[in-house]
C-alpha positions as CSV (number, residue, x, y, z in Angstrom):
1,X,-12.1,166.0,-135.2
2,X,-15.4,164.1,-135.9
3,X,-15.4,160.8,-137.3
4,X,-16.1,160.7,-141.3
5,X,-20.3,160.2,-142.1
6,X,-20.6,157.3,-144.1
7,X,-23.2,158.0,-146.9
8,X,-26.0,155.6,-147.9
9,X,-24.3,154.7,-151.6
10,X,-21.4,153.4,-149.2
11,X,-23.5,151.5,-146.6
12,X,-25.7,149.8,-149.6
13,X,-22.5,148.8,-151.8
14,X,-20.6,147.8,-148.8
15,X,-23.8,145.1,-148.1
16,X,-25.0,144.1,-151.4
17,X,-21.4,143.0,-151.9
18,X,-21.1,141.3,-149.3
19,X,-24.6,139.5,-150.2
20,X,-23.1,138.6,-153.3
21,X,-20.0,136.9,-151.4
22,X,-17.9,140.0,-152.6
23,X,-15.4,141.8,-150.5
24,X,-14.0,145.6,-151.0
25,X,-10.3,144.4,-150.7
26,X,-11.3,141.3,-152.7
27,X,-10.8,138.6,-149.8
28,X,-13.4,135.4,-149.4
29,X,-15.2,135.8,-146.6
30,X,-13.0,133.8,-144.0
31,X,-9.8,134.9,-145.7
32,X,-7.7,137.5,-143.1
33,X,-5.0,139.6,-144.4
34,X,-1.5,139.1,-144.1
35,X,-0.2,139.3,-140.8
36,X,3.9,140.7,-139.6
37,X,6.0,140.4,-137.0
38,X,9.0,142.4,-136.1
39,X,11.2,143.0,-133.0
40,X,12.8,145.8,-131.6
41,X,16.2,145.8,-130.4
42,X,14.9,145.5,-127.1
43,X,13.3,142.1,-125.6
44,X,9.8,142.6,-125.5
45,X,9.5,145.0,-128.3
46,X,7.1,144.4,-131.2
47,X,6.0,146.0,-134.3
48,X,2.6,144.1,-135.8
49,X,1.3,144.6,-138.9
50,X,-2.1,143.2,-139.7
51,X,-2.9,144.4,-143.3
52,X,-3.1,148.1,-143.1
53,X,-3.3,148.2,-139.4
54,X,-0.3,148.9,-136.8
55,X,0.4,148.3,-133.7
56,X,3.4,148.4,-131.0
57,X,3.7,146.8,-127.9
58,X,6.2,147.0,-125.5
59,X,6.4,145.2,-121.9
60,X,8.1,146.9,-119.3
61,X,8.7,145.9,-115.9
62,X,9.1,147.3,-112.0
63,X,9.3,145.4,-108.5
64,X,6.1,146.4,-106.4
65,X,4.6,145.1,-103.1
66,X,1.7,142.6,-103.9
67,X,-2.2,143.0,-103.3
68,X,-3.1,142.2,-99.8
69,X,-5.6,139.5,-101.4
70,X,-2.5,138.0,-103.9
71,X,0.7,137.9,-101.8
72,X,2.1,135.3,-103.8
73,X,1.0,136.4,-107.2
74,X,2.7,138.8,-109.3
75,X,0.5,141.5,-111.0
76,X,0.0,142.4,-115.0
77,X,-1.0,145.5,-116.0
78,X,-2.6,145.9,-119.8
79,X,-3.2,149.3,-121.1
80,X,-4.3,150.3,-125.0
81,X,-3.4,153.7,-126.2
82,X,-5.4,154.9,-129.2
83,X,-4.8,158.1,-130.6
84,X,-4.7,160.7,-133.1
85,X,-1.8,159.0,-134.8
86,X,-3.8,155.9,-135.6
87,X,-7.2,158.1,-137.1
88,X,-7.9,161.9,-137.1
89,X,-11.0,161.8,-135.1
90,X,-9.5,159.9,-131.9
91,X,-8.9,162.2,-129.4
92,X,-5.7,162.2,-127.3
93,X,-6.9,164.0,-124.7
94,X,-9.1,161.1,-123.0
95,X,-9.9,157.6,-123.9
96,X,-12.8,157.1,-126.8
97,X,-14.9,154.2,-126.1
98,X,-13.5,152.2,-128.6
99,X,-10.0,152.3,-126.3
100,X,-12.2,151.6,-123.4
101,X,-13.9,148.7,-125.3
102,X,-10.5,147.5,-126.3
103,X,-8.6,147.5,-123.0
104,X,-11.5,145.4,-121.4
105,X,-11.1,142.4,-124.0
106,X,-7.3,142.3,-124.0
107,X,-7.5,142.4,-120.0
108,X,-10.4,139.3,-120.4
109,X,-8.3,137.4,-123.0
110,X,-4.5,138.1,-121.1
111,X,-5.5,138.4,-117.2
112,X,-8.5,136.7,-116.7
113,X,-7.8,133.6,-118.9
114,X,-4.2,133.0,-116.9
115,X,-2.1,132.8,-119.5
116,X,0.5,134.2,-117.4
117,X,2.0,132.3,-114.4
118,X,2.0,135.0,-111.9
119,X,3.6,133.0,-109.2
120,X,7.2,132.8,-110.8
121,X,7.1,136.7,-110.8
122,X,6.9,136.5,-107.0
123,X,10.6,138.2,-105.1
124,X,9.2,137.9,-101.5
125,X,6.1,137.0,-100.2
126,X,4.1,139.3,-99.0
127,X,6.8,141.4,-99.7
128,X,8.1,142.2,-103.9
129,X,6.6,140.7,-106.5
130,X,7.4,141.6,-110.5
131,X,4.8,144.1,-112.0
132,X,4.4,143.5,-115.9
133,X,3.2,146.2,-118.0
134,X,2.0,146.0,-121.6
135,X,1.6,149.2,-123.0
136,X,0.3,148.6,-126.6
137,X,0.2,152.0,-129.0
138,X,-1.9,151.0,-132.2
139,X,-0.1,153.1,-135.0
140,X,-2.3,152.9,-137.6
141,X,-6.3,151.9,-137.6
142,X,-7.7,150.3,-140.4
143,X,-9.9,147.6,-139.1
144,X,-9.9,144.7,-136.6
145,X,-7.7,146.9,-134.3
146,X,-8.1,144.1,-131.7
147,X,-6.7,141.0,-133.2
148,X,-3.6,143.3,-134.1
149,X,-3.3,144.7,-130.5
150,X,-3.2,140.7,-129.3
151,X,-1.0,139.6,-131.4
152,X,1.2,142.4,-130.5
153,X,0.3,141.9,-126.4
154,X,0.9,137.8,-126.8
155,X,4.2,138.6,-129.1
156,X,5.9,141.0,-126.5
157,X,5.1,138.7,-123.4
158,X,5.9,135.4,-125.6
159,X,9.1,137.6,-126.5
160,X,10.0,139.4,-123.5
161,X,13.1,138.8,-120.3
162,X,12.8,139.5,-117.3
163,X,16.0,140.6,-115.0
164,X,17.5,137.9,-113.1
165,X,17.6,138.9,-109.0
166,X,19.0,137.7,-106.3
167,X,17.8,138.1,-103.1
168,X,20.3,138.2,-99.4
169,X,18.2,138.6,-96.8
170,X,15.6,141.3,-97.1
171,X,17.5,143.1,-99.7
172,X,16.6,142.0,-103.3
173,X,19.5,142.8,-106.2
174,X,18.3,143.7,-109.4
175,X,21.1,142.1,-112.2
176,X,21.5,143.7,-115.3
177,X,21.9,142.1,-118.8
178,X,25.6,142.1,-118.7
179,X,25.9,140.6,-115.0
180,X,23.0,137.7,-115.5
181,X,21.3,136.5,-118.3
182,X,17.8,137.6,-118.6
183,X,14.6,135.2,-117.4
184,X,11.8,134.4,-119.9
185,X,8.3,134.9,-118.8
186,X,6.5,131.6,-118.3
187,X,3.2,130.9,-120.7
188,X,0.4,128.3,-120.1
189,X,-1.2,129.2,-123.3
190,X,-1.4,131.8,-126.0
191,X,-4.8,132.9,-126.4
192,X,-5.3,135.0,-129.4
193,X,-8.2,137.3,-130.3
194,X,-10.0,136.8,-133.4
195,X,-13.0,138.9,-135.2
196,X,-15.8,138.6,-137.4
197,X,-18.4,141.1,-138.2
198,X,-22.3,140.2,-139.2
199,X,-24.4,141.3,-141.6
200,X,-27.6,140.2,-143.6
201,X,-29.8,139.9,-139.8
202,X,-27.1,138.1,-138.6
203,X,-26.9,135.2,-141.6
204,X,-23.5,136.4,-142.7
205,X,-19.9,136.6,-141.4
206,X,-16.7,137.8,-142.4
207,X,-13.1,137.4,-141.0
208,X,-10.8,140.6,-140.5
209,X,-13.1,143.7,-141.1
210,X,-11.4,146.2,-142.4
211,X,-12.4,150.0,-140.8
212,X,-15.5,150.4,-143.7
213,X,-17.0,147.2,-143.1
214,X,-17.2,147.7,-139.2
215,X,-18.7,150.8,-139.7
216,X,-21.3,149.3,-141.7
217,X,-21.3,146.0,-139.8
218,X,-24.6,145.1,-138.2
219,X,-23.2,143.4,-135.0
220,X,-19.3,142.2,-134.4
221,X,-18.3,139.3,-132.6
222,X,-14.8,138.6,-130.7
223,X,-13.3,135.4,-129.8
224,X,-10.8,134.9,-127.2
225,X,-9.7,131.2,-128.1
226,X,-5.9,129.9,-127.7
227,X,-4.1,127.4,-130.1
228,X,-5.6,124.1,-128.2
229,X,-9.2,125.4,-129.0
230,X,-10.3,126.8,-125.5
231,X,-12.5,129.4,-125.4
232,X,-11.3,132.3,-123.1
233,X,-13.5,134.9,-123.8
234,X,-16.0,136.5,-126.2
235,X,-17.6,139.7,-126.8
236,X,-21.0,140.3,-128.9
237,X,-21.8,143.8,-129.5
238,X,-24.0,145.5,-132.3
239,X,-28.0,145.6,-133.1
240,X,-28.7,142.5,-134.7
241,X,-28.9,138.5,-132.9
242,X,-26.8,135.6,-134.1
243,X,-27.9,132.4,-134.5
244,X,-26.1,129.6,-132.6
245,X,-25.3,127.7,-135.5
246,X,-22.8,130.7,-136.9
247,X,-21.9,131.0,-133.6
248,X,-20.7,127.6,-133.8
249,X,-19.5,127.6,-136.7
250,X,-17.3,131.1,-136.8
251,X,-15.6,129.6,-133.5
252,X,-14.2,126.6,-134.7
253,X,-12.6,128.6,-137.8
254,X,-11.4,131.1,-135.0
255,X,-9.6,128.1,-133.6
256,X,-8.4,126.9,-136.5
257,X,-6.6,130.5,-137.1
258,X,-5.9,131.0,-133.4
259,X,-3.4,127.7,-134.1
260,X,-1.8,129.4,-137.2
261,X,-1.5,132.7,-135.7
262,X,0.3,130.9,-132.4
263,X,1.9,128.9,-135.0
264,X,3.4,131.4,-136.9
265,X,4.3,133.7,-133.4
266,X,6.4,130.8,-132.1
267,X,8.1,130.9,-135.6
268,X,9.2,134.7,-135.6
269,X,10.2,134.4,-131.4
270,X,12.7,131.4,-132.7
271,X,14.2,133.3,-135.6
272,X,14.7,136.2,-133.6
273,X,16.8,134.9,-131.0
274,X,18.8,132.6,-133.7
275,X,19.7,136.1,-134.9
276,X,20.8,137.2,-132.1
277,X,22.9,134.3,-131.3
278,X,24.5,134.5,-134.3
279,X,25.1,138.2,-134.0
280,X,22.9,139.9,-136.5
281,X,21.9,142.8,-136.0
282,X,18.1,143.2,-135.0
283,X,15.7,145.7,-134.6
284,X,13.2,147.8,-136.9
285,X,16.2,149.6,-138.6
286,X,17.7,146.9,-139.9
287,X,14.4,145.5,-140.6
288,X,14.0,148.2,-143.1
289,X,17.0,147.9,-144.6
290,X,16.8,143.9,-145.0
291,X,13.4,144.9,-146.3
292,X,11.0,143.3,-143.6
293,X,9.3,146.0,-142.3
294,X,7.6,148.0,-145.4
295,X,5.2,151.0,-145.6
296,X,4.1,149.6,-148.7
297,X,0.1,150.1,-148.8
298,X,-0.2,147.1,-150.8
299,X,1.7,144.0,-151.7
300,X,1.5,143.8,-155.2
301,X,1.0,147.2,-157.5
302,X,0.1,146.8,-161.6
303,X,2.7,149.0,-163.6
304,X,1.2,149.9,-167.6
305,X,4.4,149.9,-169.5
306,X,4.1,151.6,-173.4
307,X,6.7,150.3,-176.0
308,X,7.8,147.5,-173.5
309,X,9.5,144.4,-174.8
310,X,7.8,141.2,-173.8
311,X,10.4,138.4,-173.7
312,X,9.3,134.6,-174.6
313,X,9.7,132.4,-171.7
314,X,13.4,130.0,-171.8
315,X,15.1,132.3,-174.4
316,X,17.7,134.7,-173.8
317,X,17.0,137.8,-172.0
318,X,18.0,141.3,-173.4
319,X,16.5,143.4,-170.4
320,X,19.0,144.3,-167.5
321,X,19.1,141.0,-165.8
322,X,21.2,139.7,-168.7
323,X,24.5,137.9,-168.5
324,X,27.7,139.5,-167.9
325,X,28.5,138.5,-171.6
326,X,25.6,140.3,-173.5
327,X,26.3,143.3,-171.8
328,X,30.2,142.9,-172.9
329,X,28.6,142.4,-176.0
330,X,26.1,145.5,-176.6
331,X,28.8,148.1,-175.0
332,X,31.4,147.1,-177.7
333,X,28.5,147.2,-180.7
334,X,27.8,150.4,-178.9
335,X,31.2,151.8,-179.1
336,X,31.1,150.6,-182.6
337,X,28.2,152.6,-183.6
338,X,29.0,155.6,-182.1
339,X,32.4,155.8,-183.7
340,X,31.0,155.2,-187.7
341,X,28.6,158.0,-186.5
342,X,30.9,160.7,-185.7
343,X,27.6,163.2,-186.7
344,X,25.5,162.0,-183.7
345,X,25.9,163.7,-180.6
346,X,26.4,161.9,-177.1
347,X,22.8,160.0,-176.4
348,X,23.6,160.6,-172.8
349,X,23.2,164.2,-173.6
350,X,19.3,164.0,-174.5
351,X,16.4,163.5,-173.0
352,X,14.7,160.0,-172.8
353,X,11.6,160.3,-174.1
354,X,8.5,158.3,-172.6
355,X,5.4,158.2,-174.0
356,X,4.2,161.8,-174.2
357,X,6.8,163.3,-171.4
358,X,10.8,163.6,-171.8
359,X,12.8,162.7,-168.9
360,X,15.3,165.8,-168.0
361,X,17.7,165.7,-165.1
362,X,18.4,162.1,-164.8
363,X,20.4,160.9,-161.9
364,X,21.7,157.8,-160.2
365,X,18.0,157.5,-157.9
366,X,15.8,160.4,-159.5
367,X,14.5,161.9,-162.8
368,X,12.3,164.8,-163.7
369,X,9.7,163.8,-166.0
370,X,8.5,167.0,-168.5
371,X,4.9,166.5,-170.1
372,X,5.5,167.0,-174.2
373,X,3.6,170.7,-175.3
374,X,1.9,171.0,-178.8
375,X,2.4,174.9,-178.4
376,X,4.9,177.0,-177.3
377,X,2.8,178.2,-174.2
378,X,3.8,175.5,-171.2
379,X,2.8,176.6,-167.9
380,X,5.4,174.4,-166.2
381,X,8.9,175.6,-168.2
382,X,10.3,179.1,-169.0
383,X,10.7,180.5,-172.5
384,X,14.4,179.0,-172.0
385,X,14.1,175.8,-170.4
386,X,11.4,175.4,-173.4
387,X,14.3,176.5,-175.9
388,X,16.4,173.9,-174.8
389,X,14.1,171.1,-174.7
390,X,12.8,172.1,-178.2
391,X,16.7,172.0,-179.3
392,X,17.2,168.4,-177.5
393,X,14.2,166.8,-178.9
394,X,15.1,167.7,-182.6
395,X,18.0,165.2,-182.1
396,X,15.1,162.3,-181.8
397,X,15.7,161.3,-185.1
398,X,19.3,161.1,-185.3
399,X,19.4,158.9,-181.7
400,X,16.3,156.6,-183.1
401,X,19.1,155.7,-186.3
402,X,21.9,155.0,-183.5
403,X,19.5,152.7,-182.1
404,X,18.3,150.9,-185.6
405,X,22.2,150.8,-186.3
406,X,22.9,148.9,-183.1
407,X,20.1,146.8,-183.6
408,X,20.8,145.7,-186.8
409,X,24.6,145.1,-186.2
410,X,23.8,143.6,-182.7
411,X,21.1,140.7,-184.8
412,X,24.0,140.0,-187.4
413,X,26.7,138.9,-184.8
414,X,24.3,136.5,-182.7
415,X,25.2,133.0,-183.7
416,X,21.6,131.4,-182.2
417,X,18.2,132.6,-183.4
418,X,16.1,134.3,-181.0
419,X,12.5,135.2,-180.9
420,X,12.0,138.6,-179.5
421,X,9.0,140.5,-179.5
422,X,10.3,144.1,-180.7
423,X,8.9,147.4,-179.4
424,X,4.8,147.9,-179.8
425,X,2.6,150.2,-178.8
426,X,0.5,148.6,-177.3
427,X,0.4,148.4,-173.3
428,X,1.7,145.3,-171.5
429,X,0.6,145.1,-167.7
430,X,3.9,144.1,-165.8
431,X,2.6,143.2,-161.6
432,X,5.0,143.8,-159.0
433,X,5.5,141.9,-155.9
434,X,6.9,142.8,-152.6
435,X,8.8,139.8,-150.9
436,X,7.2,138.2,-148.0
437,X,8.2,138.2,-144.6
């Protein structure tokens, strides 16, 4: 499948905003989106989420003979997988040149900057060595696929154990988890890969592209910088030059995020195993279930609520977060009501109405919402489901004087005064947050 054409309205609106300092997703410039770690049940398993963008990384590792050149060193082996799964139009057939492209700078920023002692992962000289492989599967591509895929690489070596061996003679044992505690991997530095993308002839830069912006990027640049501010690699690729002084400048606020991204690694490795020393249970599952790992495309979401009741801040509440005691309260007045109004029919019975639908079927996790009809055609409901909801809604009436009943009796036994906006029609904008990680 080819790759989407971008059209010239999107190219253009993509770069005047970005003249004017304006971004799609509403980030500054230099502001990168919010970055998530996760573990696996596994040691060296991690999930990374970088905004929208996914990527898992997973070490895995074999006893090999060493290169004739190397007979001391162990050997680390880095390979990207990019397929169909993170965009339609990769193929999974071959590698795209973007894989290519992306293999080569991990390889620059892991192998060839030594951030990996290779010489603890030598068994025998000359003989077996310890073969690491990091096999990094990006998930989900929506931009600055390469800083995710690092932090993922850096994560699962930072967070990866090695079996503990023992070697008589020429024979070398390989101990499992249950016989010997597992070795850590031993880490000079962490270098971390971070992106900007140029535009405006090469005057402008922006941190964390997301998959639009690269596209209409003019040039891209890639550090590979670790969290004491040494350079360890960097990549220019596009049409356009770049003057030193952004140069400059965009590497020593890659180094200032390098040091919050190692930072905030270091953080997640340490939580991790204080779970598992106290016994918790880890891994994605019960991420999702402690709510960690989300599919949520965004973090916050703005809800338009009709008729909604808008409490005044350090008063009582009268929404479903109220006190045992209220509730007490209200299901007595209820009982109350219901009794003097032996006419009324059970409210649990009819449907809730919401704005212009009525809510039929409700259940403990679901609801069907029906959209109201002015006439009796309705291409959604039979003649007799219509019947029936023409039959519940006449009972609107006699439910809305249950509720001014309750109401009434429920202000008159209140000791305290309150101020509570009642019911409007106007809209209120309620925003809802996901919690962080």
């Amino acid at each position: 499948m080819k790759e989407r054409i971008l059209t010239n309205n999107e190219k253009s609106f993509v770069q005047k905003a970005i003249l004017e300092s304006i971004r799609i997703d509403g980030r500054t410039q230099d502001e990168f989106r919010k970055l998530r770690i996760c573990f696996g049940s596994e040691w060296g398993l991690v999930h990374v989420i970088l905004g929208e963008t996914r990527a898992l990384a997973r070490i895995t590792c074999e006893v090999v003979e060493p290169k004739a050149t190397r007979p001391n060193e162990g050997m680390l082996f880095v390979n990207v997988e990019l397929g169909p799964m993170a965009a339609p139009h990769f193929d999974g057939g071959r590698q795209s040149d973007e894989c290519v492209q992306l293999n080569r700078i991990l390889e620059r920023a892991l192998k060839d900057s030594g951030c990996v002692d290779l010489e603890s992962l030598c068994l025998v000289s000359e003989e077996k060595v310890w073969k690491l492989r990091v096999d990094v599967t990006v998930l989900n591509h929506e931009g600055n696929a390469i800083d995710c895929c690092s932090i993922a690489a850096l994560t699962a070596l930072a967070h990866f154990k090695r079996p503990d061996i023992t070697v008589d003679g020429e024979n070398v044992i390989v101990h499992t988890l249950e016989e010997k505690d597992p070795l850590k991997v031993t880490l000079f530095h962490y270098p971390i890969c971070v992106s900007y993308a140029i535009f405006n002839q090469g005057k402008i830069a922006i941190a964390d592209p997301t998959y639009l912006e690269e596209r209409v990027a003019e040039a891209n640049m890639v550090f590979g910088i670790n969290s004491y501010g040494e350079l360890c690699g960097l990549h220019l690729g596009g049409t356009t030059l770049t003057s030193s002084e952004l140069l400059l400048r965009t590497s020593m606020k890659a180094s200032k995020r390098a040091r919050l991204v190692v930072e905030k690694i270091k953080a997640a490795i340490q939580k991790d195993a204080d779970d598992r020393a106290k016994g918790v249970s880890v891994g994605f599952s019960e991420g999702i279930e402690r709510n960690e790992t989300t599919v949520h495309a965004q973090d916050r979401m703005q809800v338009r609520l009709k008729r909604f009741k808008l409490k005044i801040d350090g008063q009582e509440r009268l929404d479903s977060d109220a006190g045992e005691e209220e509730e007490e309260e209200e299901e007595k007045m209820d009982a109350t009501v219901i009794e003097s109004s032996a006419d009324l029919v059970n409210p649990s019975d009819e449907p809730m109405a919401v704005d212009d639908t009525i809510v039929e079927e409700v259940g403990e996790t679901a609801a069907v919402m029906i959209p109201k009809s002015k006439d009796s055609t309705n291409q959604w409901l039979t003649e007799e489901q219509l019947r029936a909801v023409k039959e519940r809604t006449g009972k609107k009436r006699s439910k809305a004087s249950l509720k001014h009943k309750k109401k009434s009796l429920l202000s008159q036994s209140r000791t305290n005064d309150e101020d509570v906006l009642g019911d409007s029609d106007e809209e209120e904008t309620v925003t809802l947050t996901s919690n962080d990680m």
